[in-house]
N, C-alpha and C positions, 0 to 999 in steps of 0.2 A: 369545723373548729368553733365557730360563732355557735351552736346549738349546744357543744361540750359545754362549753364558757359558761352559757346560761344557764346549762343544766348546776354545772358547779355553786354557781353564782345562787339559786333558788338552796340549792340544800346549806351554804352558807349563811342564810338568811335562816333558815327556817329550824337548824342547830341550834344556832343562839338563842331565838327566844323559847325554844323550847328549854336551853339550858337556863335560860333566866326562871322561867314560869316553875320551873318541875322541884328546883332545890331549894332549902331551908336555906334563908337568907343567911348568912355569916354573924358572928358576934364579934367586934375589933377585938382584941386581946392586948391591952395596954405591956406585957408582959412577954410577947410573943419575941421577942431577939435578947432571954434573960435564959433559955438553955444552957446547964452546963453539965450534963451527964456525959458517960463517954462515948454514945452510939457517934455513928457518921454525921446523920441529920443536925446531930445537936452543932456543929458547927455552924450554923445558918448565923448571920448577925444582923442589927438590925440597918445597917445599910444595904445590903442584899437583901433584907426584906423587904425597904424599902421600894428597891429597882423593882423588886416583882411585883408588890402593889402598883407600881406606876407601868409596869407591863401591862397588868390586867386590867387598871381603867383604860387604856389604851387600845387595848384586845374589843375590851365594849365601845370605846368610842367609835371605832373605825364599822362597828357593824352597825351603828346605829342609822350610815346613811346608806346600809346595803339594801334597803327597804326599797328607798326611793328608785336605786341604781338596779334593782329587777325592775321595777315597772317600767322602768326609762331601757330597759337591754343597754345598759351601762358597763360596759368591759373592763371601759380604764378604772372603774373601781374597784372592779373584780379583780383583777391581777395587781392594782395596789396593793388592797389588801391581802393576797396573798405574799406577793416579796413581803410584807411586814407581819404574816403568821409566821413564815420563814425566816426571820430575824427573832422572834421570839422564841421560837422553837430552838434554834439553833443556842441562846443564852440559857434559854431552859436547860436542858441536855446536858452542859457543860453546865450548869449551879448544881445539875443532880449529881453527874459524875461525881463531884469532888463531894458534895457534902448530903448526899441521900435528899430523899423526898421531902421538900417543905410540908412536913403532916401536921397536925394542931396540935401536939404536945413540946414542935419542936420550932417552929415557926406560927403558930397559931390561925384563929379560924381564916380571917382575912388572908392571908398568906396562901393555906389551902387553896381556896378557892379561885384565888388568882392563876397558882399555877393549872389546876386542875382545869380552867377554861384556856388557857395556852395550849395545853397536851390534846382537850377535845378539839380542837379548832387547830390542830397543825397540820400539814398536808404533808407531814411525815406518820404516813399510817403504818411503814416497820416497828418504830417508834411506839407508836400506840400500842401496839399489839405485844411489844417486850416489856411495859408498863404494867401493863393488864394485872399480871400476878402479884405485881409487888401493890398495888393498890389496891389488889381483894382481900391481900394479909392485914394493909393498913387499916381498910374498912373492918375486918371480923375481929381488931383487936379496938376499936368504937376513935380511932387515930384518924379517921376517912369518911367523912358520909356517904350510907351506901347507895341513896341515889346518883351518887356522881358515876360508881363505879358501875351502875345501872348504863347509863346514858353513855357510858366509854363506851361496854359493850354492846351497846345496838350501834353504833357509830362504827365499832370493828367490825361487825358483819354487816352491817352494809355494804362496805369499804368490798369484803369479800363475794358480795354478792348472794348472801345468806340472809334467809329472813331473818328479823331485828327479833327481839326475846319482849321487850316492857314496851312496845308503841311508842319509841322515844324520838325516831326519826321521819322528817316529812321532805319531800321536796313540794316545788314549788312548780305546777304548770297552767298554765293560762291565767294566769291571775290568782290562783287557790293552791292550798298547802295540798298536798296528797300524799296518803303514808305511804311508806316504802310498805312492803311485803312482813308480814306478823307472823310467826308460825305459833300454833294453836290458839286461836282470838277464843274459845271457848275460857283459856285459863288466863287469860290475860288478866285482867283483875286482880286473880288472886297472886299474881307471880308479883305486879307492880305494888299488890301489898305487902309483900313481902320483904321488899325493899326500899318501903318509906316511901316510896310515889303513889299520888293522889289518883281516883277512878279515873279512865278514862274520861269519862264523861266531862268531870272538871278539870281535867287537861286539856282538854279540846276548846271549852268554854274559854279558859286563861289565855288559852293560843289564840283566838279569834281578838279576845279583848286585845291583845295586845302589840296583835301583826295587824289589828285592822283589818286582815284580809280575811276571805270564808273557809272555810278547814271541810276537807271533807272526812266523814266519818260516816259509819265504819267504812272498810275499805271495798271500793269495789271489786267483785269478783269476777 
């Protein structure tokens, strides 16, 4: 159980800042709870948008000491913060039910973005995986950045046991980030250009800067 934990606990870590490093920072949208057309989404207000910006600093505060709580084989940080991705997720779900996905025509970019790292960082991976499509439409209509919807899906197949598509996913063991499993690292590259993510190489570079820790690359075989 303790070696699961840890396992959890390193890909926790190592999610985040890659969800940090890999996406176009947000633009606030002064404007973002003034929707009034008549899709579903458009009902978001801005006290509800509110809640999910204070979700999503929340989302990054708590991972910010999951750094420390790997080095230390720290549990009780690990299953905090899990009941409180499960408290998010759980408020998430029911905001979407009633009122469609906060996307950025209808809740704006900050908005986006917040719930978009609730959904990557829920430990409800049914969840993820029934989102998938409705965030590939939001992405291909420019409603989604499609790095996010990048990093969903390497996060789903992992989840599955499937190699990851853009090298978006790392765990963590001995001290050092290690990617999960890439199928065709020949086209890598060209697939993460294709979806608005940076070369490997300065993903790698951002990841080390910023977890402090050593990243291995490429992957060993």
């Amino acid at each position: 159980m303790h070696s699961q934990s840890m396992h959890r606990l390193g890909s926790l870590l190592a999610t985040v800042m890659l969800a940090v490093s890999a996406c176009t920072p947000s633009t606030p949208d002064a404007s973002a709870g003034s929707a009034t057309n008549a899709t579903p989404a458009a009902r978001w207000d801005v006290s509800r948008i509110d809640t999910l910006l204070r979700l999503g600093r929340e989302d990054q505060a708590g991972r910010e000491a999951l750094a420390q709580a790997a080095t230390a084989h720290d549990t009780v940080t690990l299953f905090a913060t899990l009941r409180a991705d499960s408290g998010r997720t759980r408020w998430l779900r029911a905001a979407v039910a009633r009122d469609g996905w906060p996307a950025r025509s209808t809740a704006g970019d900050s908005a986006q973005q917040a719930a978009w790292l609730i959904l990557q960082h829920s430990p409800d991976t049914a969840w993820q995986a029934a989102m998938l499509p409705d965030l590939e439409r939001l992405a291909s209509s420019g409603d989604l950045p499609t790095p996010d919807v990048a990093l969903l899906t390497d996060r789903i197949l992992v989840h599955r046991g499937q190699p990851q598509r853009y090298g978006s996913q790392f765990d963590m063991a001995d001290g050092r980030l290690v990617p999960e499993s890439v199928a065709d690292l020949a086209g890598l590259d060209a697939r993460r250009a294709s979806v608005g993510l940076p070369p490997m190489a300065e993903y790698v570079r951002m990841l080390a800067e910023q977890t402090k820790l050593p990243v291995v690359w490429p992957p060993r075989r």
